[in-house]
Every structure is written in C-alpha cells, then in structure tokens.
mmCIF file of the C-alpha atoms, coordinates in Angstrom:
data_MODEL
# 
_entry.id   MODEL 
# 
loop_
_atom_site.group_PDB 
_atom_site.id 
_atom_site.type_symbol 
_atom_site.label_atom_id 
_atom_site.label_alt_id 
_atom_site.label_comp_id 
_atom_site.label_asym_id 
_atom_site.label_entity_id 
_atom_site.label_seq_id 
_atom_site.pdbx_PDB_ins_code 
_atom_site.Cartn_x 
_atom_site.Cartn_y 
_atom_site.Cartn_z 
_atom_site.occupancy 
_atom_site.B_iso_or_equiv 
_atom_site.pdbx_formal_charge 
_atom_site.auth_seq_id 
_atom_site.auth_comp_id 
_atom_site.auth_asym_id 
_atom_site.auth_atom_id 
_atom_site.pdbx_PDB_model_num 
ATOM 1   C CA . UNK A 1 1   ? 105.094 165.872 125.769 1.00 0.00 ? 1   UNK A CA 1 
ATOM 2   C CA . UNK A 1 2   ? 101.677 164.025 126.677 1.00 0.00 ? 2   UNK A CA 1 
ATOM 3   C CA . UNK A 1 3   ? 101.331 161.146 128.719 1.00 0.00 ? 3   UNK A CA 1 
ATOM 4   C CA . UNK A 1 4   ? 98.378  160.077 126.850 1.00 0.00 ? 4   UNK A CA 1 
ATOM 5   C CA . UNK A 1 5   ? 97.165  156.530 127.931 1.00 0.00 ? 5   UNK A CA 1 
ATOM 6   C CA . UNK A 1 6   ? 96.082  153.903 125.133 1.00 0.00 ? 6   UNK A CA 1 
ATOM 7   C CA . UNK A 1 7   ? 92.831  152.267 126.377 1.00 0.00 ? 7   UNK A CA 1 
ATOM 8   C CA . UNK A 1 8   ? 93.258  148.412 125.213 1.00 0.00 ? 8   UNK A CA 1 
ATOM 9   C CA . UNK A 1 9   ? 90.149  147.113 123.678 1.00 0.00 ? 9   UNK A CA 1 
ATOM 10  C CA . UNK A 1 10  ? 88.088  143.733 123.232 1.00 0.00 ? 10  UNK A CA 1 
ATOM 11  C CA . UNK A 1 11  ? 89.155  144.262 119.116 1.00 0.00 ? 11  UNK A CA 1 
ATOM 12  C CA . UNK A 1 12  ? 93.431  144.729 120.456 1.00 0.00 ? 12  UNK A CA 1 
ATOM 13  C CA . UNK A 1 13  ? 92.693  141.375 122.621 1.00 0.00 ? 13  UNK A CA 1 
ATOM 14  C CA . UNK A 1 14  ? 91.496  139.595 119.999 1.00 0.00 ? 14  UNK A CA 1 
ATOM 15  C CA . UNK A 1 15  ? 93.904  140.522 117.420 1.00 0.00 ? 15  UNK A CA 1 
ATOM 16  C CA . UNK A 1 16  ? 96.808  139.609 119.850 1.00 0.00 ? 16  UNK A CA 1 
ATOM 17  C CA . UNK A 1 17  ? 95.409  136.479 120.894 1.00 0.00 ? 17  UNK A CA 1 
ATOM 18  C CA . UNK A 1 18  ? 94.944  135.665 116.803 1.00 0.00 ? 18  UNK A CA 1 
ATOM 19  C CA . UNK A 1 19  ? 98.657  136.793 116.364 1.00 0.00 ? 19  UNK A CA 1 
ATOM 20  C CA . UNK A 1 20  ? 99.421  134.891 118.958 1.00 0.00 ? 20  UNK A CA 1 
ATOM 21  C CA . UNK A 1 21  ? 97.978  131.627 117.447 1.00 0.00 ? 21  UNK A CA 1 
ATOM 22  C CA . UNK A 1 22  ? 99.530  132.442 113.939 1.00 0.00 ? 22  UNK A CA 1 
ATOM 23  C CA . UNK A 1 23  ? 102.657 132.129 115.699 1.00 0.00 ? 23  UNK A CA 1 
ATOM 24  C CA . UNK A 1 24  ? 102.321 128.875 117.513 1.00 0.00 ? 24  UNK A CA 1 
ATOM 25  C CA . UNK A 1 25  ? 101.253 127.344 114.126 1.00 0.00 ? 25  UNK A CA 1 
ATOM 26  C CA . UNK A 1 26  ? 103.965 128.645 112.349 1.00 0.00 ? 26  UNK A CA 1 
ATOM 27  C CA . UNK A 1 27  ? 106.621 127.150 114.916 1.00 0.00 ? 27  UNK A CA 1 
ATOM 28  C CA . UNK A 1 28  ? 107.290 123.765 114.415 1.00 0.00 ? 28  UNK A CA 1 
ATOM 29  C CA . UNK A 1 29  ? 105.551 121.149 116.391 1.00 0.00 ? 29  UNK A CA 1 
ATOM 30  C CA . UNK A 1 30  ? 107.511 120.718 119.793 1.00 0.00 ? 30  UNK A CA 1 
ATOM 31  C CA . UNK A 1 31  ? 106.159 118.207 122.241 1.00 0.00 ? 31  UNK A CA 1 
ATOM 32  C CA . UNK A 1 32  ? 109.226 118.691 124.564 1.00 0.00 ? 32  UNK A CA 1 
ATOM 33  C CA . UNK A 1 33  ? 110.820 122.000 125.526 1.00 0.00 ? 33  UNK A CA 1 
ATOM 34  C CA . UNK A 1 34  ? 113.936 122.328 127.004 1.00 0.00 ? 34  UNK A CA 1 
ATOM 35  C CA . UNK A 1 35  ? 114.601 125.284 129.258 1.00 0.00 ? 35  UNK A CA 1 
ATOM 36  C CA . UNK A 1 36  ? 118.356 126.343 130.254 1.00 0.00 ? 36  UNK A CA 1 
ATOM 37  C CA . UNK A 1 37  ? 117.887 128.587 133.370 1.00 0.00 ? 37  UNK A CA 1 
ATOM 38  C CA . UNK A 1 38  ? 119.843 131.952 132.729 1.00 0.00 ? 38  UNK A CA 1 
ATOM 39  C CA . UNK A 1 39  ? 121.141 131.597 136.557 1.00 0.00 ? 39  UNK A CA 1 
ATOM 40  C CA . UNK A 1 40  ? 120.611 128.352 138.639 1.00 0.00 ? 40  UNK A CA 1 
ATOM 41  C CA . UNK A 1 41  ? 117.996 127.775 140.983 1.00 0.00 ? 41  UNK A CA 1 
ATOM 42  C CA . UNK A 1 42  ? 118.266 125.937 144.151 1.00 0.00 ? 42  UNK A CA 1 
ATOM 43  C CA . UNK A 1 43  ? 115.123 125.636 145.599 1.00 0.00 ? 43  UNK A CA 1 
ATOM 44  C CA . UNK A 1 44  ? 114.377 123.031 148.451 1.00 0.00 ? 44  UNK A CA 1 
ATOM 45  C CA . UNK A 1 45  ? 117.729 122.170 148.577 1.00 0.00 ? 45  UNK A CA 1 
ATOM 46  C CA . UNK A 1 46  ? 117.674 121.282 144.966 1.00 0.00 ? 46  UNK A CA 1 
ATOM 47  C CA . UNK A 1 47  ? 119.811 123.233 142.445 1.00 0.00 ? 47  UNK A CA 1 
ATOM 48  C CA . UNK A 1 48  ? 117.876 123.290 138.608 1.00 0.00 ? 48  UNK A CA 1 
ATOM 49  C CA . UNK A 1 49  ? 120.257 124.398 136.157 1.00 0.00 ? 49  UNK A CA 1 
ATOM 50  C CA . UNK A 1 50  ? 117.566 123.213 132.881 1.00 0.00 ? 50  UNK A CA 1 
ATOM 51  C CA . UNK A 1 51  ? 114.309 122.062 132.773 1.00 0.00 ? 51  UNK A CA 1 
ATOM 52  C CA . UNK A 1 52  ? 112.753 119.921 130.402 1.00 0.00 ? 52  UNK A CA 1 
ATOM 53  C CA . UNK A 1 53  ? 109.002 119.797 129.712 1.00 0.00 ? 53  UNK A CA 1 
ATOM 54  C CA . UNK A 1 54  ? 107.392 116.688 127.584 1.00 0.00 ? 54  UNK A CA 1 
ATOM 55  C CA . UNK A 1 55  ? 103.995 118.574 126.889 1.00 0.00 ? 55  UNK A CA 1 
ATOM 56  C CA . UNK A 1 56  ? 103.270 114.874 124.609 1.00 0.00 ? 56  UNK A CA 1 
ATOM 57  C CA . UNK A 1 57  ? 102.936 113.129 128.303 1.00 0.00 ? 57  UNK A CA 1 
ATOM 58  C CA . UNK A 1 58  ? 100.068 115.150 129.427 1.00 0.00 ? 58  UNK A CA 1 
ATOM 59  C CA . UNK A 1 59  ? 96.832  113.333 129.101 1.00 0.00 ? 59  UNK A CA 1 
ATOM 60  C CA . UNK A 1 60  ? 93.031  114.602 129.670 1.00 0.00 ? 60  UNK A CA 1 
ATOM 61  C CA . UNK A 1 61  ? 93.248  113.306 133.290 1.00 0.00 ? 61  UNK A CA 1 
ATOM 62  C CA . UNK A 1 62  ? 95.743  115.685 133.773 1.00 0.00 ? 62  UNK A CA 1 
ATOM 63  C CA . UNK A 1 63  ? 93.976  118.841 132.411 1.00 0.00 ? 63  UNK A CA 1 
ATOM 64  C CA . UNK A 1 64  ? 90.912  117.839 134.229 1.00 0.00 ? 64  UNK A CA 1 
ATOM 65  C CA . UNK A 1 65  ? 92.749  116.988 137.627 1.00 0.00 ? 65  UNK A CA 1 
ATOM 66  C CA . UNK A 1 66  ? 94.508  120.800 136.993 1.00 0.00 ? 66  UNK A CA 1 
ATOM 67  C CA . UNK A 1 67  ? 91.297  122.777 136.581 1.00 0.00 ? 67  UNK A CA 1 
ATOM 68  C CA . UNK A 1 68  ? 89.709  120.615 139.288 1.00 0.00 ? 68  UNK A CA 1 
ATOM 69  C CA . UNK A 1 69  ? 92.898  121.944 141.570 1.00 0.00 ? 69  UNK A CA 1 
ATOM 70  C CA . UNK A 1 70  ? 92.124  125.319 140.465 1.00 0.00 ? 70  UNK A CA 1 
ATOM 71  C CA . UNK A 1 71  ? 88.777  125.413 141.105 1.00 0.00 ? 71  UNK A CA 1 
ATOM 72  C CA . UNK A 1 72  ? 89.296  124.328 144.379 1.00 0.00 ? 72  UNK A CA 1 
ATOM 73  C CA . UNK A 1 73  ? 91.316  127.557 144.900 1.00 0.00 ? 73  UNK A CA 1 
ATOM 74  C CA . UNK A 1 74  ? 88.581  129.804 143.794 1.00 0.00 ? 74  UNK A CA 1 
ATOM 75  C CA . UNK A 1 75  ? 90.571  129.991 140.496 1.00 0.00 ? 75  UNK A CA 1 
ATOM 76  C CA . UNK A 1 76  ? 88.576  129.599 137.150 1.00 0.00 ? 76  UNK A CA 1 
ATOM 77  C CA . UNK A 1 77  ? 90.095  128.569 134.028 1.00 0.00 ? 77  UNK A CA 1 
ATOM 78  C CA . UNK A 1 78  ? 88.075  129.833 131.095 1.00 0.00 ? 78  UNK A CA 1 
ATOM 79  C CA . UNK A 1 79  ? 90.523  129.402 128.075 1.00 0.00 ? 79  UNK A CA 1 
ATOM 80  C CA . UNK A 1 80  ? 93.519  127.814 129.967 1.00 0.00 ? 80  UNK A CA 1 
ATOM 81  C CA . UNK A 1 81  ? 96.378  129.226 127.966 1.00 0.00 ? 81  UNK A CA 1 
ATOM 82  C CA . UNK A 1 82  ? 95.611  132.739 128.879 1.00 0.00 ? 82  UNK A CA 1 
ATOM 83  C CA . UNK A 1 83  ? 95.719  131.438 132.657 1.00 0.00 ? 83  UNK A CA 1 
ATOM 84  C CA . UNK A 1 84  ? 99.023  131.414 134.229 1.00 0.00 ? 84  UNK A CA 1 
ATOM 85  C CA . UNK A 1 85  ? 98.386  129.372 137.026 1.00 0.00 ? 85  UNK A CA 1 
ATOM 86  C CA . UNK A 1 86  ? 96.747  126.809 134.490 1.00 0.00 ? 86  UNK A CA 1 
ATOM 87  C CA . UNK A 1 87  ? 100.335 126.863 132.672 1.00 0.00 ? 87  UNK A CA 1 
ATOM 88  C CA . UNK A 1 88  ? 102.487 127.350 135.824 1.00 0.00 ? 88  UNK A CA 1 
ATOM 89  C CA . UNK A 1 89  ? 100.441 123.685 136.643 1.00 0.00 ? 89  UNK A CA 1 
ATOM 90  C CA . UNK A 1 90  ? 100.688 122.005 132.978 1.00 0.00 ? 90  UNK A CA 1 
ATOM 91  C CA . UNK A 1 91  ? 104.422 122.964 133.093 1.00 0.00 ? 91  UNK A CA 1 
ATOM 92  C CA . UNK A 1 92  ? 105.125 121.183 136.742 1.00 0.00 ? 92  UNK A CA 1 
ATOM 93  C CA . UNK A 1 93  ? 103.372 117.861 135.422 1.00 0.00 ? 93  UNK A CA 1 
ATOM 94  C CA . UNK A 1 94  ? 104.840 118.068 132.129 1.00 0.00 ? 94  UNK A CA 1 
ATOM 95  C CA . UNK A 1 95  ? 108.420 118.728 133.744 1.00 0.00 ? 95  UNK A CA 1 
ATOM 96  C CA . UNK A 1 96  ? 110.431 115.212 133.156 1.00 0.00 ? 96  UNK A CA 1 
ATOM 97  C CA . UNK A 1 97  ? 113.066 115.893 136.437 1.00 0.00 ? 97  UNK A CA 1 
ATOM 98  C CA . UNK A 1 98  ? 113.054 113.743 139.033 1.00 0.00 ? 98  UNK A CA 1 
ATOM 99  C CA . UNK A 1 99  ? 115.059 113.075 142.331 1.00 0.00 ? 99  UNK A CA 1 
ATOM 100 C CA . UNK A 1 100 ? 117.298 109.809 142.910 1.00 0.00 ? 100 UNK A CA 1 
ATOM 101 C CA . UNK A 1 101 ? 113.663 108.000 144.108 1.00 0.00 ? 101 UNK A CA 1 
ATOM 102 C CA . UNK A 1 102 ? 112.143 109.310 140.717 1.00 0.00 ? 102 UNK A CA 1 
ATOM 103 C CA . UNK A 1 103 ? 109.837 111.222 142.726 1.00 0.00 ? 103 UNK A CA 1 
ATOM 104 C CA . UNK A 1 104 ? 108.495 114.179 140.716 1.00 0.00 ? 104 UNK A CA 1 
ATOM 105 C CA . UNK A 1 105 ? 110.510 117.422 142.369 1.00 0.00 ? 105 UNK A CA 1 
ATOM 106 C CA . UNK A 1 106 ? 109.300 120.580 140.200 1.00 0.00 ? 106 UNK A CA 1 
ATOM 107 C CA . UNK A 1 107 ? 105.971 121.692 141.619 1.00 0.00 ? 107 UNK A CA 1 
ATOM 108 C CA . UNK A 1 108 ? 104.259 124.898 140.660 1.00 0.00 ? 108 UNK A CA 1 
ATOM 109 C CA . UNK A 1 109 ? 105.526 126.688 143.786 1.00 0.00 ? 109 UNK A CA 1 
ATOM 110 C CA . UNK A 1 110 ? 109.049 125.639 142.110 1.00 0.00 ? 110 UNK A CA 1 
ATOM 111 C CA . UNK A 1 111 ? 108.223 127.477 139.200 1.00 0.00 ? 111 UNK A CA 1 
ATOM 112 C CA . UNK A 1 112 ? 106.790 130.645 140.623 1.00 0.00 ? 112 UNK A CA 1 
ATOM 113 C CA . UNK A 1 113 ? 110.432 130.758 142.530 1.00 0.00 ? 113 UNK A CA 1 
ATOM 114 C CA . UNK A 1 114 ? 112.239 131.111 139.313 1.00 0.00 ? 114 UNK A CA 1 
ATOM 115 C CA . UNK A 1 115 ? 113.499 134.606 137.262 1.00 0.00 ? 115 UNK A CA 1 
ATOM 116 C CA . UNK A 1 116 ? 110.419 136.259 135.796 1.00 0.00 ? 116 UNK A CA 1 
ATOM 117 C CA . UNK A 1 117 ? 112.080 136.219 132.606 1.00 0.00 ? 117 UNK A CA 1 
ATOM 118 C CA . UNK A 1 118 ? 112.741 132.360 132.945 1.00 0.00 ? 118 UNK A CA 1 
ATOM 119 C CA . UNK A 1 119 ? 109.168 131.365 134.482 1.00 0.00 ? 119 UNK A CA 1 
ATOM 120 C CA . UNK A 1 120 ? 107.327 133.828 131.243 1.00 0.00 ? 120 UNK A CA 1 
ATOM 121 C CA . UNK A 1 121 ? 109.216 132.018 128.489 1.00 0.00 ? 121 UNK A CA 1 
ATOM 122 C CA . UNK A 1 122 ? 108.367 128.669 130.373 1.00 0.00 ? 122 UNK A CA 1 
ATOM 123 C CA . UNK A 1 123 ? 104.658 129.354 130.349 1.00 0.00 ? 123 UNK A CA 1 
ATOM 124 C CA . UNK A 1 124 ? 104.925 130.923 126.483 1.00 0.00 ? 124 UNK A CA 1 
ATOM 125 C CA . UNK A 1 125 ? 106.400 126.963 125.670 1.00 0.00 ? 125 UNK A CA 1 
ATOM 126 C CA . UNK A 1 126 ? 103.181 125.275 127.239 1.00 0.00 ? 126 UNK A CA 1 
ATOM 127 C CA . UNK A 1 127 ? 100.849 128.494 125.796 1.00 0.00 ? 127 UNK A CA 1 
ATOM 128 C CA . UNK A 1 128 ? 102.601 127.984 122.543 1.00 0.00 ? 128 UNK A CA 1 
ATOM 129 C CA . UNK A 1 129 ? 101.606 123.719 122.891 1.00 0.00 ? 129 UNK A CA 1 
ATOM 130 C CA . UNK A 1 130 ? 98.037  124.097 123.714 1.00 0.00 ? 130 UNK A CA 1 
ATOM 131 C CA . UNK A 1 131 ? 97.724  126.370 120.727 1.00 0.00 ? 131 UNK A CA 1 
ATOM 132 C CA . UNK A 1 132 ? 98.982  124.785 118.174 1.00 0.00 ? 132 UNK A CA 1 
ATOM 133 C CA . UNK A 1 133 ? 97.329  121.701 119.617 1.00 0.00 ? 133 UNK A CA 1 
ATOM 134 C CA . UNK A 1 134 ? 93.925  123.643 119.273 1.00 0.00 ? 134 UNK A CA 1 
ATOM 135 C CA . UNK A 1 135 ? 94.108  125.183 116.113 1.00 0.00 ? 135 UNK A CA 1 
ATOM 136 C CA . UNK A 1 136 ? 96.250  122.701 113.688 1.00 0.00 ? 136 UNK A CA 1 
ATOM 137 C CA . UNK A 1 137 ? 94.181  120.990 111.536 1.00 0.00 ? 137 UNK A CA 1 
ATOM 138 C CA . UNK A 1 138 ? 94.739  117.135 112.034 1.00 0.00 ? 138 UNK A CA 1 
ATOM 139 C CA . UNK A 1 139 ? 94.813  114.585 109.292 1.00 0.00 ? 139 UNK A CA 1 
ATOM 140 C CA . UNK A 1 140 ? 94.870  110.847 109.573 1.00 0.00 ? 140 UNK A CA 1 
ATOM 141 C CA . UNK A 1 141 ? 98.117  110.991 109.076 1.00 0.00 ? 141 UNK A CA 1 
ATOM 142 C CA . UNK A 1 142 ? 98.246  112.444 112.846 1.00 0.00 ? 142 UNK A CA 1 
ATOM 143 C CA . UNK A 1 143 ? 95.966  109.709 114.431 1.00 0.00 ? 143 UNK A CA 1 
ATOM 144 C CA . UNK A 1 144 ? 92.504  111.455 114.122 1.00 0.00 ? 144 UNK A CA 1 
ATOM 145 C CA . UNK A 1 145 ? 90.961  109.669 111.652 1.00 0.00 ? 145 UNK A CA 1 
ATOM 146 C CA . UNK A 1 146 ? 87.345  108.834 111.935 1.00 0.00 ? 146 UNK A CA 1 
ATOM 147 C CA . UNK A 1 147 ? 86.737  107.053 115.174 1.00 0.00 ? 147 UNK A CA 1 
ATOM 148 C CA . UNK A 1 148 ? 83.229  106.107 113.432 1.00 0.00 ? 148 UNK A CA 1 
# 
C-alpha cells in the first residue's frame, strides 16, 4: 500500500472551476434559496430553524460595500465566489429574516456559527448565483438590451 500524494495543479483548478460553472448553468435560475437547517441554531438568543436568501435583492452597492469591508480586514477578493468570506457576507445581506423591529438579525458571524455541512451548502447557493449570473448569456428578453 502507498500513500502516494496527488499534487493538485493550475490545469485540476481550472478544470474544476469550469465544471463548476457547467453546473451552475445547468441548474435552473434561482434568485432565492431556501435553506432548512439539519439541527436548529440558536444563536444570540435567536433560534434559526431555515434560512432564506433572495440573491435578486443584492445590488452593486452591496458587492462594493462587501469587498470594501473585506479589504478593510486585510482580506482581498480576487474572483469573489472562490472567497468564502465574500459569500459568508453576500449570504448575510441576501438573508430575508428579520426580528419583530425588522432589523436584519443574520450577520456573517451568524453564519460561521452554523454546521459546516449547513454553512458549505449555503455558500455553494450564493457561489452557484454569481456564476450563473457571470457566465449566462443574456438576451433582451432578460433586460440587457442595448443601453446605446
């Protein structure tokens, strides 16, 4: 028996990123994601038992204002969905729960608290978005026709 090591290349990156991509644009477009936690999470003196994202109310101030945040903690974002925290942050302003005061409870340090299983399939929804929201082709159909 060998416990030969397999070195992972720039070439195995790229191919899973690709595969990766082929898969968001296979799934069908979903601007909201709902998340049923496998065990409930009571964090802050809040208990979470699903979470649901609406990706569609993100807007370019947000993506800005989250790299800005990021960059302010030394963290830099060079193709956000490969960056966790950049997700982790997407996910917590996309996330439509809200107290009694409709204050905005789910914060990224919410998110870091749940199962690792639960917080990676999170992050895979809002990796999953921003690809397909990269890569599809859009038609006028999908409001971008020429702006001209």
């Amino acid at each position: 028996m060998t416990d030969e090591k397999k070195t992972t290349t720039l070439e195995d990156t790229v191919e899973q990123a690709e595969q990766l991509e082929a898969e968001a644009l296979a799934e069908e477009d979903a601007g909201i994601y709902t998340h049923v936690l496998k065990t409930p999470l009571t964090y802050e003196g809040i208990t979470y038992k699903k979470l649901t994202f609406n990706w569609n109310s993100l807007s370019g101030r947000d993506s800005v204002a989250i790299e800005r945040d990021l960059l302010r903690r030394g963290i830099t974002t060079v193709m956000a969905e490969f960056t966790p925290e950049y997700l982790t942050a997407m996910a917590a302003r996309a996330c439509t729960y809200r107290s009694e005061e409709d204050f905005r409870t789910v914060k990224a340090e919410t998110l870091y608290a749940l199962p690792m299983r639960d917080f990676r399939q999170i992050c895979g929804a809002a990796r999953r978005f921003l690809m397909r929201s990269e890569s599809k082709p859009e038609t006028e159909a999908d409001g971008s026709g020429n702006n001209a």
